[in-house]
N, C-alpha and C positions, 0 to 999 in steps of 0.2 A: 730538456727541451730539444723537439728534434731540430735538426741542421740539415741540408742536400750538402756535398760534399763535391762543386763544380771548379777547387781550388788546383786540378788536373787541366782544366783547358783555358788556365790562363797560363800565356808565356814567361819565360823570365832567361835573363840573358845566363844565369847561372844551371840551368839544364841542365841534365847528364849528356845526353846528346851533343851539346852543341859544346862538350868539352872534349869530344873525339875526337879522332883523325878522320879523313875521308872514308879510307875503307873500315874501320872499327865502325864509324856511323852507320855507313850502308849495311855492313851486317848486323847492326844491332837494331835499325828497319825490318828488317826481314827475319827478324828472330821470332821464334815460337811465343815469347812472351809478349813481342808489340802486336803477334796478332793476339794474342790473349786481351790486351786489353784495348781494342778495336772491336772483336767481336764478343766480348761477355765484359769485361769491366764497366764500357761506358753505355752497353744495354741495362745495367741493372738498375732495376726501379726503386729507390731507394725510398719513394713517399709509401710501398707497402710495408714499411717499418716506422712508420711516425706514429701508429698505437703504443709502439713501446713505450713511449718517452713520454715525458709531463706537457701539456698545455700551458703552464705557465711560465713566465721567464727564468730562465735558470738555468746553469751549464751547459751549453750543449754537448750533444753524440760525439762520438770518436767515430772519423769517415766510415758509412757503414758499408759502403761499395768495396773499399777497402778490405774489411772485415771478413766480407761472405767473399770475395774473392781469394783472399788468401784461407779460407777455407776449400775452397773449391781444389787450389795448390797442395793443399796439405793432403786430400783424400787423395786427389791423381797420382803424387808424387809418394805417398806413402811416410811422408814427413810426422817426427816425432814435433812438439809445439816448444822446444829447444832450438831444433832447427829450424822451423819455421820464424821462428824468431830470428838467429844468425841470418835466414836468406835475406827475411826483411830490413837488416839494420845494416848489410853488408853487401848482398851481392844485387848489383845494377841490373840485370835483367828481371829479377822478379823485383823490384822495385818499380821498372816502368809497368810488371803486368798488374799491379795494385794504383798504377795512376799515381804514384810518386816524381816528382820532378826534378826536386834538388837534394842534393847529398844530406842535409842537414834536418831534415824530416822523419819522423818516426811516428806514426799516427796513432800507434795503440801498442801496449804491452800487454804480458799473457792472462795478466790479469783482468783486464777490456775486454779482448775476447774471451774469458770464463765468463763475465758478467753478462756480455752479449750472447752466449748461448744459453744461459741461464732465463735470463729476459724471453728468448726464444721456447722454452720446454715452459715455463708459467705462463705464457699467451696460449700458445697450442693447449693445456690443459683446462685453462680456462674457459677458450671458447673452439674447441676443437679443428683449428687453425693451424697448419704449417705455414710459416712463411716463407720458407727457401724453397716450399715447394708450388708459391707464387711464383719465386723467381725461377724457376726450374720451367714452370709452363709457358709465362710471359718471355725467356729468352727461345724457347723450344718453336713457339708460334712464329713468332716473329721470323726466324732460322726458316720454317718448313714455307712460310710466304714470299719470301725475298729471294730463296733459289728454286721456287717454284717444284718444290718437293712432293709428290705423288701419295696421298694416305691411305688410297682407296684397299688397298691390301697391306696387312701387316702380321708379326708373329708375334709370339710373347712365350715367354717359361720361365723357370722361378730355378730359386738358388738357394740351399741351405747356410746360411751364415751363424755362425757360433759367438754364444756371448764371451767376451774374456772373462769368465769366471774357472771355478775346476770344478771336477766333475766330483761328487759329494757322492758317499754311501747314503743309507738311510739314518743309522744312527751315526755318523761321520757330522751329517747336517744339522741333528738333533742337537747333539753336541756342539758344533761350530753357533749354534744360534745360542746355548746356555751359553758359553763364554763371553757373547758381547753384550748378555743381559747385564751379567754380572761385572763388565766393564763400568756400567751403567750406575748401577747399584752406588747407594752413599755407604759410607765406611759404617754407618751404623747397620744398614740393610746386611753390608758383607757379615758382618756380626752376628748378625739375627739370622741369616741361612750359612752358619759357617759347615756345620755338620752335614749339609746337602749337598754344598758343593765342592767339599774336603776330597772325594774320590775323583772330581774329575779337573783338579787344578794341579799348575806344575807341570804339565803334557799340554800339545796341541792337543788338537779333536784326530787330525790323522796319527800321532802316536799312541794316544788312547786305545783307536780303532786296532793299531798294527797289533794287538796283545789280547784280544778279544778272542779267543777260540769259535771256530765255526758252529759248534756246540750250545756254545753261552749267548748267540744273538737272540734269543727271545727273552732270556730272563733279563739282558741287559735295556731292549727296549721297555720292559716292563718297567723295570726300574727308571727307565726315565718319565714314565709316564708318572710316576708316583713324583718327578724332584716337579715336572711341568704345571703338575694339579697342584703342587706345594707353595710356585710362585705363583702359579696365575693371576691372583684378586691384587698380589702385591703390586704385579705389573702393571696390570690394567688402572689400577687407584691412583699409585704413585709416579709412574711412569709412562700412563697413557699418551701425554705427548711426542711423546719419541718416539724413531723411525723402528727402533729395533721393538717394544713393545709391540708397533703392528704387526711386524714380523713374528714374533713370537706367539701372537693370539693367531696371526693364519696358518701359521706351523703347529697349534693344536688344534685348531681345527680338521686340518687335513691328514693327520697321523692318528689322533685318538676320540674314541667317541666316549662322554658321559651320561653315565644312568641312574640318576639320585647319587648318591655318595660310593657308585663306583665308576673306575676309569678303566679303559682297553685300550689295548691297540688295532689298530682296524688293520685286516690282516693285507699284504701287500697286493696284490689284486684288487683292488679297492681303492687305490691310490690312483689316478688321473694322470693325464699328463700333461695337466694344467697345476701342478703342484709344485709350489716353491723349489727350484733348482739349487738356489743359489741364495744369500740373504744380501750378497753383493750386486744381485740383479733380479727386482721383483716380479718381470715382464716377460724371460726364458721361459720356455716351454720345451717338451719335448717330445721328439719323434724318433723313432727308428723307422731306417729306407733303407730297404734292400741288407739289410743284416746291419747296420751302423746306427748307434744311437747319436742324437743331435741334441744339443741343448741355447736354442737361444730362438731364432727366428728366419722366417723366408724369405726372401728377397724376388720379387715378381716384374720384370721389363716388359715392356711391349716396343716394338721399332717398325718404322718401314722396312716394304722389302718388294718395294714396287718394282722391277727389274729394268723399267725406262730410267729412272733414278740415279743420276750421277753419284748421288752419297745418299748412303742410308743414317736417320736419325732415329734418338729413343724419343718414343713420346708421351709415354707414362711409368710411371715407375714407383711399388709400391712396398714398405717390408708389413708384417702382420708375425703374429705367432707361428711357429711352426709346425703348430698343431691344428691348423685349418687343413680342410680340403684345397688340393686346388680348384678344381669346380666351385669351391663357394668363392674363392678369390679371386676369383674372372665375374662371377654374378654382381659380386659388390663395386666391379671395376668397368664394370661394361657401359655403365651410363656414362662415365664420367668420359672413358677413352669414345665416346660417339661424338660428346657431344664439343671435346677442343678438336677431334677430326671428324667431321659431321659426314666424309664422302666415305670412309671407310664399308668396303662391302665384305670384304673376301679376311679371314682371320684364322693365321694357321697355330696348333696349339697342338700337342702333343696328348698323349690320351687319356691323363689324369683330369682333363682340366673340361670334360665331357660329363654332363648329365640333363634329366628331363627341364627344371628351371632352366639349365641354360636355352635347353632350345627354345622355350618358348619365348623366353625373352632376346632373344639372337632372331627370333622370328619378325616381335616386332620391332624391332630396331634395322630389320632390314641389313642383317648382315649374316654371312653365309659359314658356318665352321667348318672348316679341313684339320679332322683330327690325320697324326702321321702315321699314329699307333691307337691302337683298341685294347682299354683293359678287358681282364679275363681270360680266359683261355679260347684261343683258337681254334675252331672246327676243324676238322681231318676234311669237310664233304663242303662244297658251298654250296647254303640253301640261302637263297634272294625271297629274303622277305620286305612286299611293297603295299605301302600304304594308299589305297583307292582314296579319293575325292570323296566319296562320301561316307566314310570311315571303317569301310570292311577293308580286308586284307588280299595278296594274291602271293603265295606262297609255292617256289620253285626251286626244284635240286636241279641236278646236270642231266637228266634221264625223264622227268616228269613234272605235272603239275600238283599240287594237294587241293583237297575240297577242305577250305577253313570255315571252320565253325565256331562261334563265341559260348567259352565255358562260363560258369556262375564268377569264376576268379582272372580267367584270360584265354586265350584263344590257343585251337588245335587247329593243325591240318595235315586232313587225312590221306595216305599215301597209296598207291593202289600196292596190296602184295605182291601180284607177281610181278611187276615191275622189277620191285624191290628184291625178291627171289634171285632173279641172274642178275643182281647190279653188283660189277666188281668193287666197289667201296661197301657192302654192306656189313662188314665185320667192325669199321670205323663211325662207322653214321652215330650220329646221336640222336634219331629218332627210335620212339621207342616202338616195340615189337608187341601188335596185337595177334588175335584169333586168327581174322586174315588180311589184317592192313598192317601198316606203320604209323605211327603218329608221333606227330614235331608240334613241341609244346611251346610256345612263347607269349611275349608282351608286349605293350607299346615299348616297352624299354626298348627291349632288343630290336625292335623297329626303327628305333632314333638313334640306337648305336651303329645298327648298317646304314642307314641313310647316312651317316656320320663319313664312314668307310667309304663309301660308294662316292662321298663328291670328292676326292681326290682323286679318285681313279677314272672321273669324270672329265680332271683339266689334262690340258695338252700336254706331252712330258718334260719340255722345257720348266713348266711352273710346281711339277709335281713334289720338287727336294727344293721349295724356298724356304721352306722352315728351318733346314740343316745349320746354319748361318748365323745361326740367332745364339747357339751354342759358342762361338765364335764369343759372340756380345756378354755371354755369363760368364767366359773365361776372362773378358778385361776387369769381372768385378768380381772375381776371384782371385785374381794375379796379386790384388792392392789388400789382399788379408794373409794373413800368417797360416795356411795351410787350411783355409776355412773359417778361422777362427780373428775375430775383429779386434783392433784394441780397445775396442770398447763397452762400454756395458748401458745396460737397458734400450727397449725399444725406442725412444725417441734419439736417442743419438744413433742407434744402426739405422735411422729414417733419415738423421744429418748426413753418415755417411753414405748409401745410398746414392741420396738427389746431388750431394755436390759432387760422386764422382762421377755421375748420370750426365750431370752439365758438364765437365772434364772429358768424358769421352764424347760426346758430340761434338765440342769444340775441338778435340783434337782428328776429327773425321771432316771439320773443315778446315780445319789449318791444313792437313795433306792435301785437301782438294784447291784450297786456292794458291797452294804454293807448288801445285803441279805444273 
């Protein structure tokens, strides 16, 4: 049964406070935790959590303010849920920023909140619902009204975040997945596949792997392929229920294909980077950037950065696979960030996060993109290609104009040769060399990539490096992982950790500001 949790603003002569001395009081007023629980404690809206809980009479909740606050503690601070416990049962300061009173309180133990985040990942799946990332926008709103916080320009960029899993060979994983089948397995089932699984028992999956000659990796996933098709039906019949059974039917799907009563392996090329990482985290994906492979998921901020702005805030904040574009993950984001900051015009993004959807939809939404960077490679020659009003083209280098003309697939424009004869860049140009012209080949693309380029170079130069800053903003959620890498696993808790440390670092951007 849910419960409001308002047993914080009632007094009681037994307080922590009011057993201080004068100046232990005073500074425990002004401590980072009393503004904690002043400006995110007794904001949080605790009836977006009464879905969890039964309608009918019966037990009520363990404080849930409580709960998502000393979450929000535990991302900021980097806390294992041992210490988070300690802080909670011991030390006075994070007791008043949980809305604790008196010494002899202890509102949840770790197994409360295990249930509470549990309760939380079956609602989210259920009906595809975050709720702390209610509380993340209802505290955020509220914040950007009250100091009259500016939206109308903001940045955003993303972050590679690692699942805590390890990083799996191919047959390292194949492997790693037969062991926990066969954890599974009844002692009759062990029985009945003794001779199957006889070579690869007694060793991990990595000591296995460590003895495999570089030589023998095909005959060895061969042979797994033959133990996979040998349990399959037993899996699937006997053991469908199970979490590892799913795993193991996505892990043949994705490694081997069947053809009537033969099996292959699907050669590695063919493999996705949507494919099972990890059997310890089903939602890793993965990417290589810039020479480094990644395995778990992105992390996407968006903030003010209005520069009248006393303090800048985040104001949306998303994880997804790490296998998206960023462009697609600004397209899926751009409705949502318009419409909790509706003034928003001006939006700086770095030059992955550029393409034709976005513009059009950046069009009608009435909001302007400043890329900082332009993927692709850069011209040696600037040609200004600009889109006319009524849909043709006007195309210019540093020396001349072109006569553009629309081809059956996209447009030319044509250069005059002798222009082009004595122009000292002609060795560099990337137009190409006719009979007796030049001709520069493009598209609308490249149209909306300069137009992209062009509106920075557009603002004044006070505004032209606001995006710089925001880098600043992905290093505070970087600092709170282990070199990249999260303690935790699957998408919905790197979404946990995320928003509550999203809310942590805002509130700690106005504790400096009101305690300046």
């Amino acid at each position: 049964m849910f419960r409001k949790n308002d047993a914080h603003l009632q007094g009681t002569f037994f307080a922590v406070d009011e057993l201080l001395s004068p100046s232990q009081k005073s500074a425990f007023l002004e401590s980072r935790e009393r503004w904690f629980y002043e400006l995110v404690f007794k904001r949080i809206d605790e009836k977006v959590f009464a879905p969890l809980y039964s309608d009918e009479k019966s037990r009520p909740n363990a404080p849930i303010n409580s709960m998502v606050s000393a979450l929000i503690l535990q991302s900021t601070g980097r806390w294992s849920y041992e210490f988070l416990m300690r802080q909670v049962r011991f030390d006075l300061l994070t007791r008043k920023a949980i809305g604790l009173t008196s010494l002899d309180e202890v509102p949840f133990c770790e197994a409360t909140l295990f249930n509470f985040q549990k309760r939380l990942l079956d609602y989210s799946v259920s009906t595809g619902m975050n709720l702390i990332e209610q509380i993340f926008d209802g505290l955020t709103a509220e914040q950007l009204a009250t100091l009259a916080i500016k939206t109308d320009i903001q940045r955003c960029d993303s972050l590679q975040v690692e699942s805590n899993i390890r990083s799996y060979s191919r047959i390292q994983l194949l492997l790693e997945v037969l062991h926990r089948v066969y954890r599974v397995f009844s002692d009759e089932d062990k029985e009945r596949f003794e001779s199957i699984f006889a070579p690869y028992s007694g060793k991990t999956s990595g000591q296995y792997v460590y003895k495999v000659e570089h030589a023998n990796l095909g005959s060895e996933l061969e042979q797994l392929a033959g133990v996979y098709r040998a349990l399959r039906e037993t899996v699937a019949t006997t053991y469908g229920e199970t979490d590892i059974a799913r795993i193991f039917s996505r892990v043949f799907e994705e490694h081997f294909t069947t053809t009537g009563e033969t099996i292959s392996v699907k050669p590695s090329e063919e493999l996705h980077s949507g494919c099972l990482q990890s059997p310890d985290d089903e939602d890793a994906t993965y990417r290589k950037k810039r020479g480094v492979g990644y395995r778990g998921h992105i992390l996407t901020a968006t903030e003010t950065c209005n520069p009248e702005n006393e303090v800048q805030l985040i104001t949306d904040i998303h994880v997804t696979a790490n296998n998206r574009d960023d462009s697609d993950e600004l397209y899926d984001r751009l409705d949502g960030i318009k419409e909790k900051t509706p003034d928003l015009s001006l939006l700086y993004t770095d030059g992955g996060y550029g393409s034709e959807e976005n513009d059009e939809k950046l069009k009608n939404l009435e909001i302007e993109q400043v890329q900082t960077a332009i993927r692709g490679r850069e011209s040696a020659v600037d040609i200004a290609i600009t889109k006319c009003e009524d849909g043709s083209y006007e195309v210019h280098c540093p020396f001349q104009s072109g006569e553009v003309r629309q081809t059956r697939k996209r447009w030319k424009a044509i250069m005059s040769g002798k222009v082009c004869a004595t122009c000292p860049l002609r060795d560099v140009c990337s137009s190409v060399e006719r009979r007796s012209s030049r001709v520069i080949y493009f598209d609308d693309q490249d149209a909306l990539r300069q137009k992209r380029q062009r509106n920075i170079q557009n603002l004044p130069v006070e505004r032209q490096g606001l995006r710089a800053n925001v880098e600043a903003t992905m290093r505070e959620f970087s600092r709170r992982t282990e070199s990249g890498k999260l303690r935790v696993r699957s998408l919905f808790k790197a979404q946990l950790f995320a928003l509550t440390t999203a809310i942590g670092i805002n509130f700690g951007r106005l504790c400096r500001c009101v305690q300046c």
